[in-house]
RODOZA-812578 format. One record per residue: residue number from 1; x, y, z of N, C-alpha, C in turn; residue in three letters. Coordinates in pm, 1 decimal, padded with zeros to 6 digits. Layout:
<pts>
PT resi    neast   nnorth      nup   caeast  canorth     caup    ceast   cnorth      cup resn
PT  NUM        X        Y        Z        X        Y        Z        X        Y        Z  ALA
...
</pts>
This chain:
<pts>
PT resi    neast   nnorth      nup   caeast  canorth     caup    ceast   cnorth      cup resn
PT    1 -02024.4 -06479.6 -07744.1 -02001.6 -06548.2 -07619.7 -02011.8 -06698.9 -07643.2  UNK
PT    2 -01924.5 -06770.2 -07573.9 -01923.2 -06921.4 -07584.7 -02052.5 -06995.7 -07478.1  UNK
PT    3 -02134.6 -07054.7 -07510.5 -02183.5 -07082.7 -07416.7 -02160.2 -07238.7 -07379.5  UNK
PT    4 -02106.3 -07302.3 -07457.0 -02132.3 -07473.8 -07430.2 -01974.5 -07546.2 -07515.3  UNK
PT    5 -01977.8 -07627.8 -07434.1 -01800.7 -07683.8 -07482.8 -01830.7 -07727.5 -07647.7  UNK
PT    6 -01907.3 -07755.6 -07726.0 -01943.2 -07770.1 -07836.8 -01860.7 -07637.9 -07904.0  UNK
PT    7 -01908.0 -07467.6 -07834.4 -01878.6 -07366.6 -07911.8 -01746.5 -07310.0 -07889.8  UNK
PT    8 -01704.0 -07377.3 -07772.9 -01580.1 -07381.7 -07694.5 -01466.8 -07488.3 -07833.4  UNK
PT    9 -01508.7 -07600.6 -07802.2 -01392.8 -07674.2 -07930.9 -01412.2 -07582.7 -08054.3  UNK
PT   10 -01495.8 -07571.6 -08123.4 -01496.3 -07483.4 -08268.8 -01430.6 -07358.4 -08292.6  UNK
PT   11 -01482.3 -07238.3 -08164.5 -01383.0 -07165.9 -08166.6 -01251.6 -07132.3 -08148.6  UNK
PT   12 -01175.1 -07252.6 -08033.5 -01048.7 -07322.9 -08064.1 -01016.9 -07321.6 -08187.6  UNK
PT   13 -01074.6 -07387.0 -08286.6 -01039.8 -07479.1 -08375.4 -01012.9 -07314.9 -08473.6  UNK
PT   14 -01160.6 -07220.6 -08506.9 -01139.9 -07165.2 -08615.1 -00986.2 -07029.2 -08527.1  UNK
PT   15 -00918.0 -07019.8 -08427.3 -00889.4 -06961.5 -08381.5 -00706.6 -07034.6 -08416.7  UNK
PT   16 -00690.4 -07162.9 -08459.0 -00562.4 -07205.9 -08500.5 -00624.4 -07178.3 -08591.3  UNK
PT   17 -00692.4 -07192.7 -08665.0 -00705.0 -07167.0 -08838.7 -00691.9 -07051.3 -08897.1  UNK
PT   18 -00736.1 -06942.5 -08821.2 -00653.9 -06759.9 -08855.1 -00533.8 -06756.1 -08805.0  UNK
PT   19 -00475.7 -06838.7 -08695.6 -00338.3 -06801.6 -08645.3 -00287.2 -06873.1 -08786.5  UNK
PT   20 -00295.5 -06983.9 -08863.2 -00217.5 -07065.3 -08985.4 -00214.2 -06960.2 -09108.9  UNK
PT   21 -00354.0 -06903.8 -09066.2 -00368.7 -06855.5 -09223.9 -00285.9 -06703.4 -09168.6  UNK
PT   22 -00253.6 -06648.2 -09083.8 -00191.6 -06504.1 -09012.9 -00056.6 -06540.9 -09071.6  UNK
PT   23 -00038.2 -06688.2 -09060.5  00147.2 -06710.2 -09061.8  00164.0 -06705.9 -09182.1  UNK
PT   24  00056.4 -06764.8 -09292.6  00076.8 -06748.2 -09419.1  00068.9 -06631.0 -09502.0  UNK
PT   25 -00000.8 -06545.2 -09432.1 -00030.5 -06400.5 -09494.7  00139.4 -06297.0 -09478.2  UNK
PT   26  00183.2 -06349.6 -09342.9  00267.9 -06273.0 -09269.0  00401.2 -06323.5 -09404.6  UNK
PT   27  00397.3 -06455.9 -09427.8  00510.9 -06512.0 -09507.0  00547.9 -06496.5 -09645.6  UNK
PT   28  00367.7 -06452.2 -09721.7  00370.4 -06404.3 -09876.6  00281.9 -06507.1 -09946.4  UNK
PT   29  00247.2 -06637.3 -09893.1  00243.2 -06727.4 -09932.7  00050.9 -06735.2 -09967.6  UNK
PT   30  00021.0 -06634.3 -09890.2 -00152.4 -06599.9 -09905.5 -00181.6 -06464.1 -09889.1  UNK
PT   31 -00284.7 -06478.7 -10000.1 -00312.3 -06333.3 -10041.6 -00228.8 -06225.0 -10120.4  UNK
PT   32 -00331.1 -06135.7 -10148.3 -00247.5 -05985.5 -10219.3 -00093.0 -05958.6 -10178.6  UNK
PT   33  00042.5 -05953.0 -10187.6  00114.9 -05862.7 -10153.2  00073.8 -05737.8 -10081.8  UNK
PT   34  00024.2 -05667.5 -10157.3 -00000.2 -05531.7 -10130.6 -00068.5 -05499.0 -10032.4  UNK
PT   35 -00182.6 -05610.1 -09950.0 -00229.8 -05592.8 -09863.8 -00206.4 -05652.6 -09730.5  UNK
PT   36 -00086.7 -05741.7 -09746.5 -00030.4 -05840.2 -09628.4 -00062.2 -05763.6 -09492.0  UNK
PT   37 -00004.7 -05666.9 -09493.3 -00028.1 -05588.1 -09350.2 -00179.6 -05564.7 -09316.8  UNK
PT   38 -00237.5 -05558.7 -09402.4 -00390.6 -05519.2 -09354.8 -00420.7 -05623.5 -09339.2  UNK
PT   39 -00455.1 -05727.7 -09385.8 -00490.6 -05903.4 -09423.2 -00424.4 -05993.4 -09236.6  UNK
PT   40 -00268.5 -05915.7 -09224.5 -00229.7 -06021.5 -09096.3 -00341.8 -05894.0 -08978.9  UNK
PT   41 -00347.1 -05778.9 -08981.6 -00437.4 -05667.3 -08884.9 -00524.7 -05757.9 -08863.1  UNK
PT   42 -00651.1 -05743.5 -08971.6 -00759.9 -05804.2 -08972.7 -00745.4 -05950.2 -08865.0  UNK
PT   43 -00679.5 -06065.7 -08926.5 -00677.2 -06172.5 -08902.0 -00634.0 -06159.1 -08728.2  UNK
PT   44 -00532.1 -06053.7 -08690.0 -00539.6 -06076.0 -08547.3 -00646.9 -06049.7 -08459.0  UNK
PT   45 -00682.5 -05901.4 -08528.7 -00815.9 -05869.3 -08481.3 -00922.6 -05961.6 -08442.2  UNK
PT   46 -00966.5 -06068.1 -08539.3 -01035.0 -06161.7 -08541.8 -00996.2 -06262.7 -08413.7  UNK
PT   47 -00848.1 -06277.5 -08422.9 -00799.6 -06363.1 -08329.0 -00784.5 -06293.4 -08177.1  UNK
PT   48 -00759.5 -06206.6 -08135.7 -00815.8 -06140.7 -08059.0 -00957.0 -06152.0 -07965.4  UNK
PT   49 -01029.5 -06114.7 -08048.9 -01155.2 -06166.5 -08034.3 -01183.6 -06276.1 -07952.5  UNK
PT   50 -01156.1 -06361.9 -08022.8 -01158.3 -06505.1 -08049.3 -01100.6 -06525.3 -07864.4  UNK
PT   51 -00956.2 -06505.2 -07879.9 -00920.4 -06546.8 -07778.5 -00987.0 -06510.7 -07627.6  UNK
PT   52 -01047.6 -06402.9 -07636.7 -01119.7 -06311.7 -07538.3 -01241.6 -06419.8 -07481.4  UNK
PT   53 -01304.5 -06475.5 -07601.5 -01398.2 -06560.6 -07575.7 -01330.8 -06677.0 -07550.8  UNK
PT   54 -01270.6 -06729.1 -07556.2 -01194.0 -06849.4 -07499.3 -01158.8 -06848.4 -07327.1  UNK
PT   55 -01079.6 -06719.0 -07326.0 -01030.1 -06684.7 -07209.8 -01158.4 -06682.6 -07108.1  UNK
PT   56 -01244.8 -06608.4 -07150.0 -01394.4 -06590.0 -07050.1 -01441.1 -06772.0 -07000.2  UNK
PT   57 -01422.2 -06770.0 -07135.7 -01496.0 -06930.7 -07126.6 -01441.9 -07025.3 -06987.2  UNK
PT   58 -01305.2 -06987.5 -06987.8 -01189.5 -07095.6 -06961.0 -01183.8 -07010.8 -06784.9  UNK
PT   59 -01219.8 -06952.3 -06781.2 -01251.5 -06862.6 -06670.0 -01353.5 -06896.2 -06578.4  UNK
PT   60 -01476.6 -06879.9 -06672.2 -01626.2 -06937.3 -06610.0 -01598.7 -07093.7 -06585.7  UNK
PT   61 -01574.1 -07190.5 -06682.6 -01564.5 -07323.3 -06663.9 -01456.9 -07357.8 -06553.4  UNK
PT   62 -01365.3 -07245.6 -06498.8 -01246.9 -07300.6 -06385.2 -01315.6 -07293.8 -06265.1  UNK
PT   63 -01423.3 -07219.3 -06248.0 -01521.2 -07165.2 -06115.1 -01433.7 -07057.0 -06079.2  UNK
PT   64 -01359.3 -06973.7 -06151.9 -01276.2 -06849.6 -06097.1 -01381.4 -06728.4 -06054.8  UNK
PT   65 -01471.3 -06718.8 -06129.1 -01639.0 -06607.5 -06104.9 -01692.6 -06642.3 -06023.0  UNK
PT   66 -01778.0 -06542.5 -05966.8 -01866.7 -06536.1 -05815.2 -01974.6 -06422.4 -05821.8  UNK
PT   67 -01920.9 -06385.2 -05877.0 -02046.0 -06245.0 -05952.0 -01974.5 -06160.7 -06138.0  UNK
PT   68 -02110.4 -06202.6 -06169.7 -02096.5 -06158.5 -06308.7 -02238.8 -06010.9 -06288.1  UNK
PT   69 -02166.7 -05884.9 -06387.0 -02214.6 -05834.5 -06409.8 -02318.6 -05814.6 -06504.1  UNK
PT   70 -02455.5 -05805.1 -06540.7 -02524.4 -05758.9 -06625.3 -02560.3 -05598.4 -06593.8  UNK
PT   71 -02560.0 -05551.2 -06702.4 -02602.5 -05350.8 -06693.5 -02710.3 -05338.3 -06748.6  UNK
PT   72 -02791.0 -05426.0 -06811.8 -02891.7 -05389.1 -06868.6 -02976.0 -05521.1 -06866.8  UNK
PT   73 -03119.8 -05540.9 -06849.7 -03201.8 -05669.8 -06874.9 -03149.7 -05792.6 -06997.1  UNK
PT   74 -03142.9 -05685.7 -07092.9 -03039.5 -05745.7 -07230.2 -02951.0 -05825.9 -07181.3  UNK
PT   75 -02852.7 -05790.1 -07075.7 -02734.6 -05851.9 -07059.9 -02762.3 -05947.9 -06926.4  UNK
PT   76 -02908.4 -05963.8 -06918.8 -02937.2 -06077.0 -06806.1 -02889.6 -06202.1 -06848.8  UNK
PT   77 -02966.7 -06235.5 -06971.9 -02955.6 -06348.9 -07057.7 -02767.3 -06435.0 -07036.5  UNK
PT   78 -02721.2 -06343.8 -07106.8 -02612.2 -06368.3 -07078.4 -02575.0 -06391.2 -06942.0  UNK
PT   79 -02592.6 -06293.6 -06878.1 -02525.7 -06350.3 -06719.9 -02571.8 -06458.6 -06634.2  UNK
PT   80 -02744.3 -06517.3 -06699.9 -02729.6 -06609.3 -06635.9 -02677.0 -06777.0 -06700.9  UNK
PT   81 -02619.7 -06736.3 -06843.9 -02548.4 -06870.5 -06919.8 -02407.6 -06857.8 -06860.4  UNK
PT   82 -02369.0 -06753.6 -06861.8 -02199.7 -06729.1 -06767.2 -02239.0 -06790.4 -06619.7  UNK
PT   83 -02356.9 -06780.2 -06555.3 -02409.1 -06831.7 -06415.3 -02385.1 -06996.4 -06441.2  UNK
PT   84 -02492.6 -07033.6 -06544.0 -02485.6 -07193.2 -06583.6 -02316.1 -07258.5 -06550.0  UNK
PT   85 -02247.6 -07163.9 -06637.0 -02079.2 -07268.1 -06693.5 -02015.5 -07186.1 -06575.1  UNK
PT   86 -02008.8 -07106.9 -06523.6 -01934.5 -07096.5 -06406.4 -01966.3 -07195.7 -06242.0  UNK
PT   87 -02133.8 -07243.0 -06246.4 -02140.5 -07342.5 -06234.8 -02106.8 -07510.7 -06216.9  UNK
PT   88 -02019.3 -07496.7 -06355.9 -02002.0 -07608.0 -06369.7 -02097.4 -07722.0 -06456.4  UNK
PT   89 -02274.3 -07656.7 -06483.3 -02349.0 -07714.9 -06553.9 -02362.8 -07761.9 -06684.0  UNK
PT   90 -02370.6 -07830.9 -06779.5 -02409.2 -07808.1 -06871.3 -02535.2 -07767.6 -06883.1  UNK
PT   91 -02568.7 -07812.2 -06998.6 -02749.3 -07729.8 -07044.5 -02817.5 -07851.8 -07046.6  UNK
PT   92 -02759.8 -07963.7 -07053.0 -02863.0 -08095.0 -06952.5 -02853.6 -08060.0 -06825.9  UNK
PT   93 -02805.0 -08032.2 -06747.9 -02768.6 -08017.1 -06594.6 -02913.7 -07906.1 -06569.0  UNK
PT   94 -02914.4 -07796.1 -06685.6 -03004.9 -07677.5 -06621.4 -03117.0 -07766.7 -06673.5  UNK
PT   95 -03151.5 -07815.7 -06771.2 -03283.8 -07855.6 -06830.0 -03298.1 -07998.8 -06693.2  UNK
PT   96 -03267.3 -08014.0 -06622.9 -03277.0 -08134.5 -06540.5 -03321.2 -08051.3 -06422.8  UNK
PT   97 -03281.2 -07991.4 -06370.9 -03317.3 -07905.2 -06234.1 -03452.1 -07820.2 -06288.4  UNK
PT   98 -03478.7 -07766.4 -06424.6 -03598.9 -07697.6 -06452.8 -03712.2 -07792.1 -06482.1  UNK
PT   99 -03685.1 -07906.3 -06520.1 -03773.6 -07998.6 -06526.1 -03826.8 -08026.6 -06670.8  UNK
PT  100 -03747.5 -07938.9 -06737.1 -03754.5 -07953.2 -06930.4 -03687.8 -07996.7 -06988.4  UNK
PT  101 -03690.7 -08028.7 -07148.3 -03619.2 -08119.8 -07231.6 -03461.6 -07972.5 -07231.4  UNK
PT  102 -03340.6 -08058.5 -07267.9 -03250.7 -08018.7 -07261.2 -03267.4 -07918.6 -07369.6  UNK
PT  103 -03335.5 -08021.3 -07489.8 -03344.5 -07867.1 -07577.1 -03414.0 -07769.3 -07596.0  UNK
PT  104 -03501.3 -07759.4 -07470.5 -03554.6 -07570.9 -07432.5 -03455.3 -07526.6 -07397.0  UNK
PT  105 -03358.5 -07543.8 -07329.8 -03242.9 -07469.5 -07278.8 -03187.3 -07451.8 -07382.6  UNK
PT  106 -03133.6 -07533.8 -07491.7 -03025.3 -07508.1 -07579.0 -03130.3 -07387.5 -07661.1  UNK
PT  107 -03233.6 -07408.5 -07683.8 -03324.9 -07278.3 -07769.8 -03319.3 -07168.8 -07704.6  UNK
PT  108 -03364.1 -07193.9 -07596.8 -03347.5 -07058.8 -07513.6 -03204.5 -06969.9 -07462.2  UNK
PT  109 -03118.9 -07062.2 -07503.5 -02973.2 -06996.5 -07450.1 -02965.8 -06914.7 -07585.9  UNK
PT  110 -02998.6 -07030.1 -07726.4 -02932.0 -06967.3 -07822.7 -02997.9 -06813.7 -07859.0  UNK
PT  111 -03130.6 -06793.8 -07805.7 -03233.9 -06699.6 -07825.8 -03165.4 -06609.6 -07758.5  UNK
PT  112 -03009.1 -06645.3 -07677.6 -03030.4 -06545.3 -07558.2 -03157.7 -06483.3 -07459.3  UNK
PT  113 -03265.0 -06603.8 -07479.3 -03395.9 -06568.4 -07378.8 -03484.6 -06512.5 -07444.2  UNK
PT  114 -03456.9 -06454.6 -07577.0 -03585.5 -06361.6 -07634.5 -03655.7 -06398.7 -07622.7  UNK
PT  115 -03787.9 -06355.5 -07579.3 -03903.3 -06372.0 -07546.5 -03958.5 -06468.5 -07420.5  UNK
PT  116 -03788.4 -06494.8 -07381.2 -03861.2 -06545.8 -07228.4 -03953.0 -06476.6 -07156.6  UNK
PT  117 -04040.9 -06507.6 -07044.3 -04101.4 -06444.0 -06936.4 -04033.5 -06394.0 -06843.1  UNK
PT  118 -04044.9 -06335.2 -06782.6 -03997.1 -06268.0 -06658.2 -04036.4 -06412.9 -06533.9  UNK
PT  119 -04109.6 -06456.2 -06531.3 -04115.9 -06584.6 -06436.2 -04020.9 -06694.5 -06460.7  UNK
PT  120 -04009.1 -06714.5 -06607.7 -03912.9 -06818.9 -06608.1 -03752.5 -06766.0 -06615.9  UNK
PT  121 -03727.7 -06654.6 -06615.8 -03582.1 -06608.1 -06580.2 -03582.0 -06622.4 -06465.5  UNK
PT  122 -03700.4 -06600.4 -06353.8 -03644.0 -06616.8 -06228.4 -03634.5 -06738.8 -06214.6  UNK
PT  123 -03701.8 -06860.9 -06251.2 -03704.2 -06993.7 -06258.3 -03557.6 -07050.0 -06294.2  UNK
PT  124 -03518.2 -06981.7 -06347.6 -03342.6 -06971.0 -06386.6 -03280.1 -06974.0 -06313.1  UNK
PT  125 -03249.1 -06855.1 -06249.1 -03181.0 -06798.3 -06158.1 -03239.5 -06852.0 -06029.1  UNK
PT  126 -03289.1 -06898.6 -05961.8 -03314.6 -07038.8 -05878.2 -03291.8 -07129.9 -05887.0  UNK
PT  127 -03278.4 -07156.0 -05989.1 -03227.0 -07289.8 -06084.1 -03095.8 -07286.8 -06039.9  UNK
PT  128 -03036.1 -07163.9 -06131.4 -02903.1 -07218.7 -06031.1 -02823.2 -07099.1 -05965.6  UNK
PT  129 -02931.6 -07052.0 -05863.3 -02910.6 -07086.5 -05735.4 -02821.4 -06939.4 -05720.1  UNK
PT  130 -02875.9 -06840.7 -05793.5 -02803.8 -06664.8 -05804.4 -02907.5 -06581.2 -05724.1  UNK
PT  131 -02844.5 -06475.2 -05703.8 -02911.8 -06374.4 -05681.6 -02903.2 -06273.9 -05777.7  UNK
PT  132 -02997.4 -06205.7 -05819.0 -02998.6 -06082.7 -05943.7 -03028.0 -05963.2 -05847.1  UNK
PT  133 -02921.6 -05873.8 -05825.7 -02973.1 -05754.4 -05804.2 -03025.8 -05651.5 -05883.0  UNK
PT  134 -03154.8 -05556.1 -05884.6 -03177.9 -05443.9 -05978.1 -03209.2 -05329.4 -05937.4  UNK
PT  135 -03175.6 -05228.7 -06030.2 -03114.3 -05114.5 -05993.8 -03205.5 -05065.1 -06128.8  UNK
PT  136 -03278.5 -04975.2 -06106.4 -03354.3 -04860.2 -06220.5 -03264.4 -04751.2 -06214.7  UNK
PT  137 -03190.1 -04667.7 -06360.1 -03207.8 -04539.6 -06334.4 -03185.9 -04461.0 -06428.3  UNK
PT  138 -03252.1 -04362.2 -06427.7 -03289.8 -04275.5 -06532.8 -03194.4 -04221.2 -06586.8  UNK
PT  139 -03232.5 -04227.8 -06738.0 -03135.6 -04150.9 -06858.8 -03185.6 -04035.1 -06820.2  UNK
PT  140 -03023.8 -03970.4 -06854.1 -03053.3 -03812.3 -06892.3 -03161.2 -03799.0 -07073.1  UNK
PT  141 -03239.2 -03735.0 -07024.3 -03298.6 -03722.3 -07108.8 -03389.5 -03538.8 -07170.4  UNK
</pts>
């Protein structure tokens, strides 16, 4: 997941750099012969990817979102950095409203939260300004 226009330009960047190296594989000009077809697979695959996270990105940063899903606590983390950039915030913007150095946020985003508290996720999500609904329910087990 992209969280900050920093990871936003790079993955741009390495995302023309498999489409160059796709055109060169596709042309003969890189790599095995014998494996061209697997070599351009791979490389779209990758690009694929790639673009998926771009697209989300370019999504959250338009303000097109209004509710993001998380299914699991795991996937809180995330939903509330998709909360941040759909926003409109950066991670000075959240570290300014929480009242901390910008780079607890950038640690804590990159942690995806590990080992946050349960107080300061909600401190989050007040922050900016969500509601988290939760829902328990039991595995078949």
């Amino acid at each position: 997941m992209i969280a900050n226009e920093r990871q936003y330009q790079v993955t741009r960047k390495k995302l023309a750099e498999l489409a160059e190296l796709k055109t060169s594989v596709e042309q003969g000009t890189a790599g095995d012969d014998g494996f061209s077809d697997f070599q351009a697979d791979a490389l779209e695959s990758q690009m694929d990817d790639l673009r998926a996270e771009v697209a989300e990105y370019e999504q959250l940063r338009a303000g097109d979102v209004t509710t993001i899903e998380a299914v699991s606590l795991a996937g809180l983390a995330d939903a509330l950095i998709k909360a941040r950039i759909a926003r409109g915030w950066t991670q000075a913007e959240l570290a300014r409203r929480l009242g901390v150095a910008e780079q607890q946020v950038q640690r804590d985003e990159a942690s995806r939260y590990a080992g946050a508290a349960l107080s300061r996720l909600c401190d989050i999500a007040d922050a900016l300004e969500v509601e988290v609904h939760e829902t328990v329910t039991f595995r078949a087990g």
